[in-house]
C-alpha positions, 0 to 999 in steps of 0.5 A, spaced: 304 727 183 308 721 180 301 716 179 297 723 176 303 724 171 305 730 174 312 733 177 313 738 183 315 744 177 308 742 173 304 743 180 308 750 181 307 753 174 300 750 174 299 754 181 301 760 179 297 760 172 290 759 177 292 765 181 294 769 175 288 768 171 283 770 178 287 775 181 282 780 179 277 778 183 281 782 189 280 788 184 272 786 182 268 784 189 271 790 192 267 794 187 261 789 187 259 789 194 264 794 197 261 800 192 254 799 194 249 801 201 245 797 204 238 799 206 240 803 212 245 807 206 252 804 210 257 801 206 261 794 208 264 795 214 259 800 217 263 806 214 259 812 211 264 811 204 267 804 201 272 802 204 276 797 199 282 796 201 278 793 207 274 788 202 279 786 199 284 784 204 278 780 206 276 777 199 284 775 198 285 771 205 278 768 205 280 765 197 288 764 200 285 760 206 280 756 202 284 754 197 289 751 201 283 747 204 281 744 197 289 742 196 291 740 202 282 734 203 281 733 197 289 734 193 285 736 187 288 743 183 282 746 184 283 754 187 276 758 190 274 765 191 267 770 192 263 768 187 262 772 181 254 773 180 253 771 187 257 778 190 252 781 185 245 778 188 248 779 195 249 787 194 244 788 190 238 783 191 239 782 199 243 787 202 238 792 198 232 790 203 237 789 209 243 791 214 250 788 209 251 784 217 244 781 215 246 779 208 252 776 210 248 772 215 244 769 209 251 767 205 253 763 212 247 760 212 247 759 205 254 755 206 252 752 213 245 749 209 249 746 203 255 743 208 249 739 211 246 738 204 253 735 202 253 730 209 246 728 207 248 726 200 241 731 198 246 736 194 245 730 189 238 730 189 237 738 189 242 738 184 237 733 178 231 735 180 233 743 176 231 741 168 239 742 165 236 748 161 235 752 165 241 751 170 244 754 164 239 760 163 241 762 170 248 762 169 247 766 161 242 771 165 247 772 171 252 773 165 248 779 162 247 782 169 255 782 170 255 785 163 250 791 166 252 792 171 259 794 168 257 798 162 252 802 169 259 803 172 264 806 167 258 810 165 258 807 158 251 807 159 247 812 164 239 813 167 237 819 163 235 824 168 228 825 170 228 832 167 229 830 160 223 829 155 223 822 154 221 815 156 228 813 154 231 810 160 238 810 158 242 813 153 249 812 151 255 815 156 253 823 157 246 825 152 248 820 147 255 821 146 262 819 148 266 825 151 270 824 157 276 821 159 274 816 163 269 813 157 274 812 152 279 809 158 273 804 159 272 804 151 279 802 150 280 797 156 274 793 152 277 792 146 284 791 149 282 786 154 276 782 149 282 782 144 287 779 149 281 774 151 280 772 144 287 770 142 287 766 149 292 769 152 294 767 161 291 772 165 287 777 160 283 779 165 288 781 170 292 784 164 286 787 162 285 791 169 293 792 171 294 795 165 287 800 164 289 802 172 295 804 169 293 808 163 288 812 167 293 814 172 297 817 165 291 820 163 288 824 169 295 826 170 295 829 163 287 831 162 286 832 170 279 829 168 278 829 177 272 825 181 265 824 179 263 830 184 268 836 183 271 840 188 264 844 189 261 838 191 257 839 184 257 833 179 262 832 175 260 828 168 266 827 166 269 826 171 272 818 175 267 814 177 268 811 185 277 812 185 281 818 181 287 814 179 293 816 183 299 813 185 297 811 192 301 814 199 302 806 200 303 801 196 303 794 201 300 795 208 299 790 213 292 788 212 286 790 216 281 783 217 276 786 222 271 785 216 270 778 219 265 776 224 261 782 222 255 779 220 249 777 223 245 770 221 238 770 224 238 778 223 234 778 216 228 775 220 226 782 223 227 787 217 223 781 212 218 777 211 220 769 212 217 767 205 223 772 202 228 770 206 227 763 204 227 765 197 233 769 199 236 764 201 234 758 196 236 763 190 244 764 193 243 755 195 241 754 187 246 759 184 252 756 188 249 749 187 250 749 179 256 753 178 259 749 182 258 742 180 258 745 173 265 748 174 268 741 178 266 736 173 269 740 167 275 742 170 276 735 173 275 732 165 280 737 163 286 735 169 284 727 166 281 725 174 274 723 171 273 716 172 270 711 167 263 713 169 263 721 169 264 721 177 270 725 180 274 722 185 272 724 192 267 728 190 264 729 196 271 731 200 271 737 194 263 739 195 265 739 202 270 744 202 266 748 197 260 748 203 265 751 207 267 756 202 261 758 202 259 759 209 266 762 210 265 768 205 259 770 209 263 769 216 268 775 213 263 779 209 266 777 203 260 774 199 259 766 198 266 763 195 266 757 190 270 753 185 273 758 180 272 755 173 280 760 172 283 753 175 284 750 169 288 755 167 293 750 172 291 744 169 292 747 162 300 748 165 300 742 168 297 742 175 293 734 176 294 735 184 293 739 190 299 742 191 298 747 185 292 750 189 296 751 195 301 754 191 295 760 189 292 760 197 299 762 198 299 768 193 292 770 195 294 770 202 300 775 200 296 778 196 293 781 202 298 785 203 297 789 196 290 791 199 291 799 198 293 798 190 285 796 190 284 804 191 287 807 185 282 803 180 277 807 177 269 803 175 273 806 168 279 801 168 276 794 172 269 794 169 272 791 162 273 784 166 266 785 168 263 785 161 268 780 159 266 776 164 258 776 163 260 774 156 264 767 158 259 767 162 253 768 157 256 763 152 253 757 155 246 760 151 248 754 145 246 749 150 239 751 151 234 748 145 230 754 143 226 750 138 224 746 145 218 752 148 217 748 154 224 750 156 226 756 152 221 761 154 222 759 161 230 760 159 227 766 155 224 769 162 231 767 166 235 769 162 232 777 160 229 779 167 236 778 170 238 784 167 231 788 165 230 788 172 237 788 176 235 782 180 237 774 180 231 772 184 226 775 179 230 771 173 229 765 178 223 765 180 220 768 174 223 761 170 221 756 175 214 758 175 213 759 167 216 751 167 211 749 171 206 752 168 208 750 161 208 743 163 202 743 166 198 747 161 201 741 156 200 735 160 206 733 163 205 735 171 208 728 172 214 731 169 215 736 174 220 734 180 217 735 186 220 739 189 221 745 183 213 745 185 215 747 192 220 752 189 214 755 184 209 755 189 215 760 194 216 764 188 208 765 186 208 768 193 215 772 192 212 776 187 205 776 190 208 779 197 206 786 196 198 784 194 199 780 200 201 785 205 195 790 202 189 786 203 192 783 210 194 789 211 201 787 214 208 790 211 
């Protein structure tokens, strides 16, 4: 601590500011990856229903314990969780299309394929041969998508139903006005929580969601808003979307983990083509790859422990334990865990050593025992962070040049399939194929690294599967 310039005291402060400012994400994978089917129509955990507190037991212990390995191997103040954006593509761009033990499968080989990466020194490689660009539009896409899939859930903004004359496809809450309870909770959790985060205030996010959660329990006992299905089994509009926000019958429980080990690696090979699950795979490899390096190399200018050079110290200790993460996140069901950008809130207190992640580890770890709280949030009170959250996530678009055609319109194609289509891998695949493409068309093949010709080449075949499978007549 003395070498880095910091005191036991800074360490803990900075500790409890990490933990503080990405705790929601105890809150948010739940309502990602706990709230949605898989292709068998069974949620996490093989239940009929969402089990949340079961998700989030497991997304607090698998955070808690992987982040007091980044303390303890690499001694740097950095603190992991699910990643968001990457718990988005597993629940509705990998388990859509198999059982949620196969997609869990998938992020475990995902972690195990990056942790042999990282032995290998390939990870670097991987990581130059993707144009800096359009790194940058996946994230900016990934944070469009969030933001959707947050208005979606609170209900702000709806699938007009079939029966309307329309082509519309969607509308403004409920036949274009904003009429419910629960939409003005959401409505006013935005502008609270977006306030919060303009004038930088620590932990906004969670402050956002704690104090939205208690406002809708406030509400519903005054307005008696109910569910989204009422009591006759009818739709109900108006109503809460996922939770009715009551004070819970327990408030700490002892945590249920028996989420981990469900999960079934070479599963997908039997409910998918081969091609898809590469692409599957590769899609959850390279989005884990860049928010990662992304996230090290900024937090780590910040804490001061970059070298003259632009290289961190034990560089390859820190991406080790971020593979490990990865691959643990599919172990517990949990979806692929990686570096929190949230740290440097730690650093900004001070935090310059590993210490300070053990510190949040330990409150992850505590935090499981809080898992029941997580069943009084509705959609209307947690999905401001995620509309926030897509916009912090969207703010990196100043760094593509859209005056450069060769790489903005393949960050164009990323960037707005992600969201139009309700899937990341689209967005990938259509950028990298529109970027070879542009190249080539402009005589600059050479420029192309090798290996995005392969990525390109899976993709053409990705979305050129269903004509495939009718003329060879396989499905």
């Amino acid at each position: 601590m003395s070498e880095r310039g910091s005191t036991v005291g800074q360490e803990v402060r900075g500790g409890l500011a990490t933990f503080f400012t990405m705790a929601y994400i105890v809150v948010l994978n739940p309502l990602i990856i706990g709230t949605a089917k898989d292709a068998d129509g069974q949620y996490l955990g093989d239940g009929a229903a969402p089990n949340l507190a079961l998700v989030a037991a497991a997304t607090a212990l698998v955070a808690g314990l992987m982040t007091i390995l980044m303390g303890v191997v690499a001694n740097v103040p950095f603190a992991l969780a699910a990643g968001l954006g990457l718990n988005a593509f597993v629940a509705f761009g990998i388990a859509s299309q198999m059982s949620w033990e196969d997609a869990m499968g998938l992020v475990l080989l995902e972690g195990l394929i990056i942790t042999v990466l990282v032995l290998t020194g390939f990870r670097t490689a991987v990581f130059h041969a993707i144009p800096a660009q359009l790194k940058t539009a996946i994230s900016v896409g990934i944070g469009l998508f969030i933001a959707l899939i947050g208005f979606v859930d609170a209900g702000f903004i709806r699938r007009i139903p079939d029966v309307a004359n329309t082509t519309v496809p969607v509308e403004l809450g409920i036949g274009g006005v904003l009429t419910s309870w629960p939409i003005l909770v959401f409505a006013i959790g935005l502008l609270a929580t977006a306030a919060l985060v303009a004038r930088r205030v620590r932990g906004a996010i969670l402050i956002g969601i704690v104090g939205m959660t208690i406002v809708a329990i406030i509400v519903e006992a005054i307005a008696k808003a109910g569910g989204a299905i009422g009591p006759n089994g009818q739709p109900n509009p108006g109503g809460w979307r996922l939770n009715v926000p009551q004070w819970p019958s327990a408030v700490v429980d002892l945590p249920d983990f028996s989420l981990i080990g469900q999960v079934s690696p070479f599963g997908a090979f039997s409910r998918v083509s081969v091609i898809l699950v590469v692409l599957l795979v590769f899609t959850l490899l390279i989005t884990d790859f860049f928010d990662t390096m992304g996230t090290v190399v900024g937090v780590g200018g910040q804490a001061g422990l970059l070298r003259p050079d632009g290289t961190l110290p034990k560089t390859r200790e820190i991406l080790l334990v971020d593979s490990i993460a990865a691959a643990a996140g599919g172990a517990a069901s949990t979806s692929s865990n990686t570096t929190y950008i949230e740290s440097a809130a730690g650093v900004g207190e001070g935090a310059r050593t590993g210490f300070a992640s053990v510190v949040t580890g330990v409150l992850f770890l505590l935090a499981t025992f809080l898992a029941p709280l997580v069943q009084i949030v509705p959609y209307e009170a947690a999905a401001p962070a995620l509309v926030v959250v897509g916009f912090l996530m969207m703010t990196a678009v100043r760094d593509i040049d859209f005056g450069d055609y060769e790489i903005s319109i393949p960050a164009f194609f990323t960037i707005v399939l992600m969201p139009f289509t309700y899937s990341i891998a689209n967005g990938i695949g259509a950028g990298f194929i529109a970027y070879v493409l542009i190249k080539v068309v402009k005589g600059k093949a050479r420029e192309i690294h090798p290996l995005l010709w392969v990525v390109a080449g899976l993709f053409v075949l990705y979305f050129a599967r269903g004509a495939i499978e009718i003329l060879t007549g396989v499905s």
